[in-house]
GUVONU-939493 format. One line per 4 residues: number of its first residue (from 1); for each residue x, y, z of N, C-alpha, C. Coordinates in nm, 2 decimals, decimal comma. Layout:
<nodes>
NUM = X:Y:Z:X:Y:Z:X:Y:Z; ... $
</nodes>
This chain:
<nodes>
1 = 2,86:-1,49:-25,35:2,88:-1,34:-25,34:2,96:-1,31:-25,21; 3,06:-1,24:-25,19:3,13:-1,19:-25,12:3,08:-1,15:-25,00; 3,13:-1,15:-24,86:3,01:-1,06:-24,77:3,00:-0,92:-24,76; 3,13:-0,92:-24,83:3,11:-0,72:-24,82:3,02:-0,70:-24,97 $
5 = 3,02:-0,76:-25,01:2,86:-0,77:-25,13:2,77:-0,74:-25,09; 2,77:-0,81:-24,98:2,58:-0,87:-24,97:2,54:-0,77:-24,84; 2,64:-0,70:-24,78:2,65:-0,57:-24,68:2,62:-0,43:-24,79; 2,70:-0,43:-24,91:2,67:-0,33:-24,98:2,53:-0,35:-24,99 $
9 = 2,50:-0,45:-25,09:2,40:-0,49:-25,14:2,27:-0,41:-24,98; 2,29:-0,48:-24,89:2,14:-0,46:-24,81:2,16:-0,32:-24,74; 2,29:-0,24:-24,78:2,26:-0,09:-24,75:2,21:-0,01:-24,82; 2,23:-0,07:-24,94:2,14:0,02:-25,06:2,01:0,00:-25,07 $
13 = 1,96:-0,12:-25,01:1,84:-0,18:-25,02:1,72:-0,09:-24,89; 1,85:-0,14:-24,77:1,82:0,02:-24,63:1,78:0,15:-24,64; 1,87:0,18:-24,74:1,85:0,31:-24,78:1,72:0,37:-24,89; 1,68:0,28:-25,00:1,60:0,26:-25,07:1,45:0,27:-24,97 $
17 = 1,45:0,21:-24,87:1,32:0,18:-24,85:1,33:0,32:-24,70; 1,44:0,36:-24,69:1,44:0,45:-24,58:1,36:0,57:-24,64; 1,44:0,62:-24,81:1,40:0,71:-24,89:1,21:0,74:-24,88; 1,14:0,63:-24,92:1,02:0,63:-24,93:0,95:0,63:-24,78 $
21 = 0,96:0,59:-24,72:0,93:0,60:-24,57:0,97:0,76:-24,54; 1,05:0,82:-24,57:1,05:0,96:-24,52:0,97:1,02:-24,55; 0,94:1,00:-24,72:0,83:1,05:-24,73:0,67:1,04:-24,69; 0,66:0,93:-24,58:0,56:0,94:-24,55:0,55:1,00:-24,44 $
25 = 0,69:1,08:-24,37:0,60:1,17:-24,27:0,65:1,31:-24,33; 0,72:1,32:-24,42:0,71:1,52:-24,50:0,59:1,52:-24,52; 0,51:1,43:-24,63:0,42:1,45:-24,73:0,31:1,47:-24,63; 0,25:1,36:-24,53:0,13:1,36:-24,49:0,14:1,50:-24,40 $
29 = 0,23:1,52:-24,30:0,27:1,65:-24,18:0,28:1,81:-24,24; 0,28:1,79:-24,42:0,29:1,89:-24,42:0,16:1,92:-24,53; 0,07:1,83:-24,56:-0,06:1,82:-24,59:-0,15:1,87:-24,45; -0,13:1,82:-24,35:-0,19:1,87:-24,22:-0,14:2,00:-24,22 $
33 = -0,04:2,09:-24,23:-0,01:2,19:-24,15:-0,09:2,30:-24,26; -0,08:2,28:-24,38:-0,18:2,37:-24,51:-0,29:2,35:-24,45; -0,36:2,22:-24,43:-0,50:2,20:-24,41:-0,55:2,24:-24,31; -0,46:2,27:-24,19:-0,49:2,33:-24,10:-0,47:2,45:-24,06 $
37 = -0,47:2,53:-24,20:-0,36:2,67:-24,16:-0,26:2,73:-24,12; -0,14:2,62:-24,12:-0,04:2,67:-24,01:-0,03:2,60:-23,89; -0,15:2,54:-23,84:-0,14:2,52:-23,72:-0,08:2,37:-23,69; -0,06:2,33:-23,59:-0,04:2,22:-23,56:-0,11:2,14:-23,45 $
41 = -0,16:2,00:-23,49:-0,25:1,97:-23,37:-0,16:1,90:-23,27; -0,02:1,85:-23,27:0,04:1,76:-23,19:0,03:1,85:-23,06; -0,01:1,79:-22,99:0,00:1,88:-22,80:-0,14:1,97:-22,83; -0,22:2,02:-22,88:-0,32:2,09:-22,87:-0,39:2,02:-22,82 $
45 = -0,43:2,10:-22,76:-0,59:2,08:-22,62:-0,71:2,19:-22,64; -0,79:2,18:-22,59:-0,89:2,31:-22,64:-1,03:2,23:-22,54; -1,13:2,36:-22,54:-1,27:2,27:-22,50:-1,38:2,30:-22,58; -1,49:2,20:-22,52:-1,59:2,22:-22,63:-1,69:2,30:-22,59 $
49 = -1,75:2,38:-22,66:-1,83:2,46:-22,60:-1,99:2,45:-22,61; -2,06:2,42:-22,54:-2,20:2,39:-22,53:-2,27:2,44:-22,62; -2,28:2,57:-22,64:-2,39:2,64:-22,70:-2,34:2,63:-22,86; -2,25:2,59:-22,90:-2,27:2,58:-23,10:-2,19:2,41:-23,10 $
53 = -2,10:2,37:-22,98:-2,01:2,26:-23,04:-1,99:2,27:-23,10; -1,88:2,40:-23,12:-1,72:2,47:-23,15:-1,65:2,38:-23,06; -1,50:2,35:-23,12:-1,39:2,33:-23,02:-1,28:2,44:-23,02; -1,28:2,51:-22,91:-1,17:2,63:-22,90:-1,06:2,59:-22,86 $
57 = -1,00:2,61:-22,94:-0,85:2,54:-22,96:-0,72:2,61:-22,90; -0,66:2,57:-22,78:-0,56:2,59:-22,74:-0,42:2,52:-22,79; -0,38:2,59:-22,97:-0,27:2,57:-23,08:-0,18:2,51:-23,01; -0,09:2,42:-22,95:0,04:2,40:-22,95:0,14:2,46:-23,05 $
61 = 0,26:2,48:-23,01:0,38:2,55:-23,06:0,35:2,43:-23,21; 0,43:2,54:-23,31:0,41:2,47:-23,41:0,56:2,39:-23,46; 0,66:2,42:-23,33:0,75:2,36:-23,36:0,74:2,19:-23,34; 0,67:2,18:-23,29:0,66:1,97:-23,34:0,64:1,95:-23,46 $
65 = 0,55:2,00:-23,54:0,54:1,98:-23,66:0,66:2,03:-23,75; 0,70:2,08:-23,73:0,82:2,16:-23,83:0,94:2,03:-23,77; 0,95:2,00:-23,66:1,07:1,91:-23,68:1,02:1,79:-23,69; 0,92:1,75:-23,74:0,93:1,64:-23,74:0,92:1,62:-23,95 $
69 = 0,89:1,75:-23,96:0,91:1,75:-24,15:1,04:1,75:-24,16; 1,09:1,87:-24,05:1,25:1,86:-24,07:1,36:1,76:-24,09; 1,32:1,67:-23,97:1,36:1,52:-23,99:1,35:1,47:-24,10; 1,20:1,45:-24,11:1,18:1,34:-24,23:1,27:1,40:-24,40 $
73 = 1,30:1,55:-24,37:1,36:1,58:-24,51:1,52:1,53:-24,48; 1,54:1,54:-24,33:1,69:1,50:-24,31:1,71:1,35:-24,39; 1,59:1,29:-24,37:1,59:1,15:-24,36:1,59:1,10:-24,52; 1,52:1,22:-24,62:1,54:1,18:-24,74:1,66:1,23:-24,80 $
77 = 1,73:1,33:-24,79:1,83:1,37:-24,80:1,97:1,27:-24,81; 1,95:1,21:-24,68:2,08:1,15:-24,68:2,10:1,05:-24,71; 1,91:0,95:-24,74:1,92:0,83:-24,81:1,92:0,87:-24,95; 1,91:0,94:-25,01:1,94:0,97:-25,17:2,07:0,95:-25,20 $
81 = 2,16:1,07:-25,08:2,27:1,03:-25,10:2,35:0,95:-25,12; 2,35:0,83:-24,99:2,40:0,71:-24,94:2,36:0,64:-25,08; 2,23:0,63:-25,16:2,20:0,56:-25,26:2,27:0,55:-25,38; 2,26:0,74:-25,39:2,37:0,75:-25,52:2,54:0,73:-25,49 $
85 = 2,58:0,69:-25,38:2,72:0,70:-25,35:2,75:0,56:-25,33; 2,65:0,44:-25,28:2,68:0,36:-25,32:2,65:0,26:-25,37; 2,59:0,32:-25,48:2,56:0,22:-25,65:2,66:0,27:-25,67; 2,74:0,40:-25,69:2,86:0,42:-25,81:2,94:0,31:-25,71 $
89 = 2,99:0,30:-25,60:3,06:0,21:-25,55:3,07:0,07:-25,62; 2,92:0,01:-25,58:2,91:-0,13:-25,66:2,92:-0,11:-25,82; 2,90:-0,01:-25,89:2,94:-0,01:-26,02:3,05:-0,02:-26,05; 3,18:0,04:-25,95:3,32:0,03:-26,03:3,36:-0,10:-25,93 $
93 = 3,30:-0,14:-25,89:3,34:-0,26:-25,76:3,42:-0,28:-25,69; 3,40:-0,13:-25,61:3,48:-0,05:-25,50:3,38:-0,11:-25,38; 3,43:-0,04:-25,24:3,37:-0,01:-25,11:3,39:0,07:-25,08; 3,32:0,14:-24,98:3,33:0,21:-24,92:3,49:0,19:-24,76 $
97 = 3,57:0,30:-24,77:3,66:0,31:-24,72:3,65:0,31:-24,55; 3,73:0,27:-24,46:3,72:0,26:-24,31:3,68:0,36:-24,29; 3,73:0,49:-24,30:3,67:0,61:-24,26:3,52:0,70:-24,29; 3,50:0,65:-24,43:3,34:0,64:-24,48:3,31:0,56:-24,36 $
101 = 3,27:0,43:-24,33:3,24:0,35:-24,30:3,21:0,41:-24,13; 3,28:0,45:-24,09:3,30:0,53:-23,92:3,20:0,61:-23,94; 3,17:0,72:-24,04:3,13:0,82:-24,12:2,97:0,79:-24,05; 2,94:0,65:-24,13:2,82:0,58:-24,16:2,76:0,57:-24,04 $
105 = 2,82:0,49:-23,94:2,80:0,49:-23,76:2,78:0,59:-23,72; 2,84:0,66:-23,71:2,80:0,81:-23,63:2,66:0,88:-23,67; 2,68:0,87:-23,83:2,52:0,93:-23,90:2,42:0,88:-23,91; 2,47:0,73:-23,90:2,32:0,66:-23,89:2,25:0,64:-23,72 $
109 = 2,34:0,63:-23,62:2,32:0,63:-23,48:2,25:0,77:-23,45; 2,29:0,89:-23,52:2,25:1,02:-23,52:2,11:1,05:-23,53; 2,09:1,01:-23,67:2,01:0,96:-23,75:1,86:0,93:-23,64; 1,90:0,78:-23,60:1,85:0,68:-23,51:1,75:0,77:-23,42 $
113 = 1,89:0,87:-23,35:1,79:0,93:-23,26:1,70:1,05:-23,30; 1,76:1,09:-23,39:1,66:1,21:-23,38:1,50:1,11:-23,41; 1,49:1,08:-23,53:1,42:0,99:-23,57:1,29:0,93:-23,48; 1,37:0,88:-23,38:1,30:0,84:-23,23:1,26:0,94:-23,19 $
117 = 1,27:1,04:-23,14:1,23:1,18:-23,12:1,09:1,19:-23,16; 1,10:1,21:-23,29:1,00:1,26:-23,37:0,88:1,15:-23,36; 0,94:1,03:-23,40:0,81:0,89:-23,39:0,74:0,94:-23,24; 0,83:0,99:-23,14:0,78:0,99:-23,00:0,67:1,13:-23,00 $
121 = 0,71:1,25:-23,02:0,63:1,36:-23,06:0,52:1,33:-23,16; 0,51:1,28:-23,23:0,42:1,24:-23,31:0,29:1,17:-23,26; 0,35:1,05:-23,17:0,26:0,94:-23,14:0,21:1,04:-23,01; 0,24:1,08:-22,92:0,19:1,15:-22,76:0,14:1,28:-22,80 $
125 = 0,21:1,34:-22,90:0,11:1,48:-22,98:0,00:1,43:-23,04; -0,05:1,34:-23,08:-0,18:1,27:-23,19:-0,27:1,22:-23,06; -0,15:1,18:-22,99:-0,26:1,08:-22,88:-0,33:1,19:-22,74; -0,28:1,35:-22,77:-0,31:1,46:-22,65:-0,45:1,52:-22,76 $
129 = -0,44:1,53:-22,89:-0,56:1,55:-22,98:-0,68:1,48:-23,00; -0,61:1,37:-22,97:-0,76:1,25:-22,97:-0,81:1,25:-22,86; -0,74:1,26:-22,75:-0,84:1,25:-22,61:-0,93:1,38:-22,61; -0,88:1,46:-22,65:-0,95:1,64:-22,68:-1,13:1,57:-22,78 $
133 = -1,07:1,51:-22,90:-1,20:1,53:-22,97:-1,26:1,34:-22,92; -1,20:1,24:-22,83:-1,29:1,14:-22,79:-1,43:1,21:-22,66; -1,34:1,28:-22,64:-1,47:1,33:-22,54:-1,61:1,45:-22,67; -1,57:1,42:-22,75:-1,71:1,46:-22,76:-1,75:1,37:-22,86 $
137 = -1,67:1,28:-22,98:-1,71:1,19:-23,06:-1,66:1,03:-23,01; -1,70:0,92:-23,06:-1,68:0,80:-23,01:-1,52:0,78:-23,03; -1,47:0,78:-23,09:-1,35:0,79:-23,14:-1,28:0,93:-23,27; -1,15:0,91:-23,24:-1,05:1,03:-23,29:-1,11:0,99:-23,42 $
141 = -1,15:0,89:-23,55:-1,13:0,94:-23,66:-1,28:0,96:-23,68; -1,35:0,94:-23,61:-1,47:0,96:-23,68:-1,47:1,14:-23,67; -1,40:1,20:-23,61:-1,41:1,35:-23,54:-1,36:1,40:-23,67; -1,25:1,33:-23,79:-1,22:1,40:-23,92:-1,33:1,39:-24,00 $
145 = -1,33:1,51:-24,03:-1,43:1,58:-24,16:-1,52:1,65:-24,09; -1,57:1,68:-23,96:-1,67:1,76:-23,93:-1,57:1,88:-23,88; -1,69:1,97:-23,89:-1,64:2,15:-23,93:-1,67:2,16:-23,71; -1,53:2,14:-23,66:-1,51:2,15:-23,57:-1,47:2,32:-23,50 $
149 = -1,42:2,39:-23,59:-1,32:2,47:-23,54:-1,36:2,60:-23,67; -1,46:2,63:-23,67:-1,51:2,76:-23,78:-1,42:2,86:-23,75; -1,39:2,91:-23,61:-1,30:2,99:-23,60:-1,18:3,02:-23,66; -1,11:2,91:-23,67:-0,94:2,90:-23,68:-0,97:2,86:-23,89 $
153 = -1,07:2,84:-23,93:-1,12:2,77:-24,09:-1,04:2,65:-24,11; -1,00:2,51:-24,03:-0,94:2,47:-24,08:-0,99:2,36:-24,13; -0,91:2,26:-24,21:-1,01:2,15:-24,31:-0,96:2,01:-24,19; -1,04:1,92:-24,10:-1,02:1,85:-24,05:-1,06:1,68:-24,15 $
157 = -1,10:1,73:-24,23:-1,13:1,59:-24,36:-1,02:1,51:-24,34; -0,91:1,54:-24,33:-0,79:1,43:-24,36:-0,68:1,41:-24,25; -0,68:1,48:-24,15:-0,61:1,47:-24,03:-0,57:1,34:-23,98; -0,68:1,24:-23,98:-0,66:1,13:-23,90:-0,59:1,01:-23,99 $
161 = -0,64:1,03:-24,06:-0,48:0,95:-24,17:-0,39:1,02:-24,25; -0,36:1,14:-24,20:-0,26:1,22:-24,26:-0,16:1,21:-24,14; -0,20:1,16:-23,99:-0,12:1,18:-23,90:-0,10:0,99:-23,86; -0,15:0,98:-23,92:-0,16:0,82:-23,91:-0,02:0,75:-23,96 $
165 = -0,05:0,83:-24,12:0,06:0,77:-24,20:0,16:0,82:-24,16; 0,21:0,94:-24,06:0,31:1,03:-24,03:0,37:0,92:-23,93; 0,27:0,89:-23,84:0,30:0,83:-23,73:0,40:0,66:-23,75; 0,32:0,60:-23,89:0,35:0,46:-23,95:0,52:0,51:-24,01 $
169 = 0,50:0,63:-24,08:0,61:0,64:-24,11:0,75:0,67:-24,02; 0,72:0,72:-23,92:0,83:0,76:-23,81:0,90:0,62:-23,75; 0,78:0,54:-23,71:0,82:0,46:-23,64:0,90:0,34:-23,72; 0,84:0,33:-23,84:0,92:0,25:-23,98:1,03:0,28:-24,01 $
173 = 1,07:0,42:-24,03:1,22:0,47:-24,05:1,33:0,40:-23,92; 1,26:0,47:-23,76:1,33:0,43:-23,66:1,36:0,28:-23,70; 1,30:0,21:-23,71:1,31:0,06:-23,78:1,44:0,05:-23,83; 1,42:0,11:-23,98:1,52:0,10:-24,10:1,64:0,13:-24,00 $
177 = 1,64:0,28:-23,97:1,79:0,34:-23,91:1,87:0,27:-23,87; 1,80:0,16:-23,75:1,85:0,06:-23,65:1,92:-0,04:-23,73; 1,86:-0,06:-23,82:1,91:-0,18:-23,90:2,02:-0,10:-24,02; 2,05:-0,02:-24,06:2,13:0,05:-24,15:2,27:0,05:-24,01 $
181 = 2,22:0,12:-23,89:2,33:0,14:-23,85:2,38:-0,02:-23,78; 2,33:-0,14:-23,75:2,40:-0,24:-23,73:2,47:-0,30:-23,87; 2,44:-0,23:-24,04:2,52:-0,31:-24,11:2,62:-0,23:-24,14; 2,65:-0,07:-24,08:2,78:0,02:-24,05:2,84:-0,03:-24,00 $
185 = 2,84:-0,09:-23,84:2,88:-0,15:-23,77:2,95:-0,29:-23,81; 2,86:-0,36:-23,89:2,94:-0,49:-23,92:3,06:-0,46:-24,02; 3,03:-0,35:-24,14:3,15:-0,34:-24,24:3,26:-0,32:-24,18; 3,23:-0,19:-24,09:3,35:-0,18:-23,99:3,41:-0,24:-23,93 $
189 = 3,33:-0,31:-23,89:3,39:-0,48:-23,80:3,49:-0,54:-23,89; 3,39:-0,60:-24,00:3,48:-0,63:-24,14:3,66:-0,55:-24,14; 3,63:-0,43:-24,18:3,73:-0,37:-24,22:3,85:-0,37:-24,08; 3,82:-0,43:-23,98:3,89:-0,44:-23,87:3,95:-0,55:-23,86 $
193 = 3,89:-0,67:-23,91:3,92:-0,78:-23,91:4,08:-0,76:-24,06; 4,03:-0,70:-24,16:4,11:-0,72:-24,23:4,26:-0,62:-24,22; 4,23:-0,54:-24,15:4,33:-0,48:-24,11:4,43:-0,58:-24,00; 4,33:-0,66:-23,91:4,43:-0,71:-23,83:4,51:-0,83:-23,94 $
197 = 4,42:-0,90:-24,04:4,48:-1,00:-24,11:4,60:-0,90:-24,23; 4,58:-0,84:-24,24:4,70:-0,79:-24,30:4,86:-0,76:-24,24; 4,81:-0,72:-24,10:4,90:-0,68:-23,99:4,97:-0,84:-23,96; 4,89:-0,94:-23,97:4,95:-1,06:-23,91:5,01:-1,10:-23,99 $
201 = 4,97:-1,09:-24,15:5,06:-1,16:-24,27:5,15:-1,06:-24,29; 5,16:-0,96:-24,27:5,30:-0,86:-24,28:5,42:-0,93:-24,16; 5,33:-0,95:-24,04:5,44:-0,97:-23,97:5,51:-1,13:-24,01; 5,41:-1,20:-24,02:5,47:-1,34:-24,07:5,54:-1,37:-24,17 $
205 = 5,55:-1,28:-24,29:5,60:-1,30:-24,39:5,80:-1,21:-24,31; 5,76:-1,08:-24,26:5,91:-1,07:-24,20:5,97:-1,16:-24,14; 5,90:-1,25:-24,03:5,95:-1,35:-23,94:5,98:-1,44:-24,08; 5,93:-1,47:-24,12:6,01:-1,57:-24,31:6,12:-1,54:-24,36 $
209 = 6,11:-1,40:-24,37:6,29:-1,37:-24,44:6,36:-1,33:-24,35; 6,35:-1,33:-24,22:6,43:-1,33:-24,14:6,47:-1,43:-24,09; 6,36:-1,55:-24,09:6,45:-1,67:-24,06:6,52:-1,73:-24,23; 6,49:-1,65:-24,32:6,58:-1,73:-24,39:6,72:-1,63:-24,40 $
213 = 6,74:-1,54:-24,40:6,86:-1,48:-24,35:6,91:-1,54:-24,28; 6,86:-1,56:-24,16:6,96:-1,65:-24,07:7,01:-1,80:-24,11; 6,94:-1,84:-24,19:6,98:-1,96:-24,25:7,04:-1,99:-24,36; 7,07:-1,83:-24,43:7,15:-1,82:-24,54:7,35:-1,81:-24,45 $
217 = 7,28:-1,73:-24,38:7,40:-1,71:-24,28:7,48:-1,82:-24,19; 7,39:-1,86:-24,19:7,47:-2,01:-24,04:7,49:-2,12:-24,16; 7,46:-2,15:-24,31:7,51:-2,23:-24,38:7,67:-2,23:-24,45; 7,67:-2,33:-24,48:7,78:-2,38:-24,55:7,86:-2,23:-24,63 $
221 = 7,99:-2,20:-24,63:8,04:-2,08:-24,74:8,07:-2,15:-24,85 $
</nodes>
């Protein structure tokens, strides 16, 4: 198999497994944000209060949570895309063109970072909530499912592996991205290389009929 095969081949395969991985931080982040009303626990801090142990909750902006669904929908979005654009590719057993290809680098390095972003907001937003509820329980997951927060009514049952899986998935994608955008990088490479071998056999084949002109010319009449 060709290498620009086996490049198609493991971008669709990149993309494939990017798809499902998005979904593991829409689906779990936006299971948290219903179950918790709206609210968002990444960056929330709050204290405990002696006389009922209530935790009064000082909400962080709810914009962490919103970009980091936002992401992850960027993230399925564009692997759907890339998926359906190129299987039709390998179906008519085409590639993807130098300028696609440039396309792919820029979006997937893009990509990269936001992505990073979010794994990072995720992990130091989860890890500013757990220190909040370790001081009153042994550990962050044992603190899901008790009726912490009567005030605000929210359902803490599933938080700690709803943020968990958010967190597995951010940092998984960042993964994929890195590796989608080093096999942009190589097509392109590819497509550089063959541009220069086409440039060299154009030139060498002029240098051919030019020396045979001259050698039609300086012969015998």
């Amino acid at each position: 198999m060709a290498l620009t095969n086996i490049l198609l081949l493991s971008q669709i395969a990149g993309y494939v497994v990017a798809l499902f991985l998005s979904l593991c931080i829409v689906v779990p982040m936006s299971l948290h944000q219903d179950e918790f009303r709206g609210h968002c626990l990444l960056f929330s801090t709050g204290v405990w209060q002696e006389t009922d142990g209530q935790f009064v909750v000082n909400w962080a902006s709810q914009a962490y949570c919103n970009y980091t669904i936002f992401v992850g929908l960027i993230l399925f979005l564009t692997a759907a895309v890339q998926i359906y654009r190129l299987s039709m590719l390998m179906y008519r057993g085409e590639d993807s063109s130098f300028l696609s290809a440039f396309v792919d680098i820029v979006s997937s390095i893009l990509l990269t970072t936001v992505t990073l972003i979010a794994a990072i907001i995720i992990t130091l937003g989860f890890m500013t909530w757990c220190k909040c509820m370790t001081k009153r329980f042994p550990s962050c997951e044992l603190a899901a499912g008790n009726d912490i927060d009567k005030a605000d009514k929210i359902d803490t049952s599933g938080f700690h592996i709803e943020l968990g899986a958010a967190q597995f998935g951010a940092w998984s994608s960042l993964s994929i991205w890195v590796g989608l955008s080093v096999f942009a990088v190589l097509k392109l490479l590819r497509y550089h290389q063959l541009e220069n071998m086409k440039v060299s056999m154009y030139r060498e084949r002029q240098r051919l009929i030019e020396a045979a002109a001259s050698s039609q010319q300086s012969g015998p009449s």
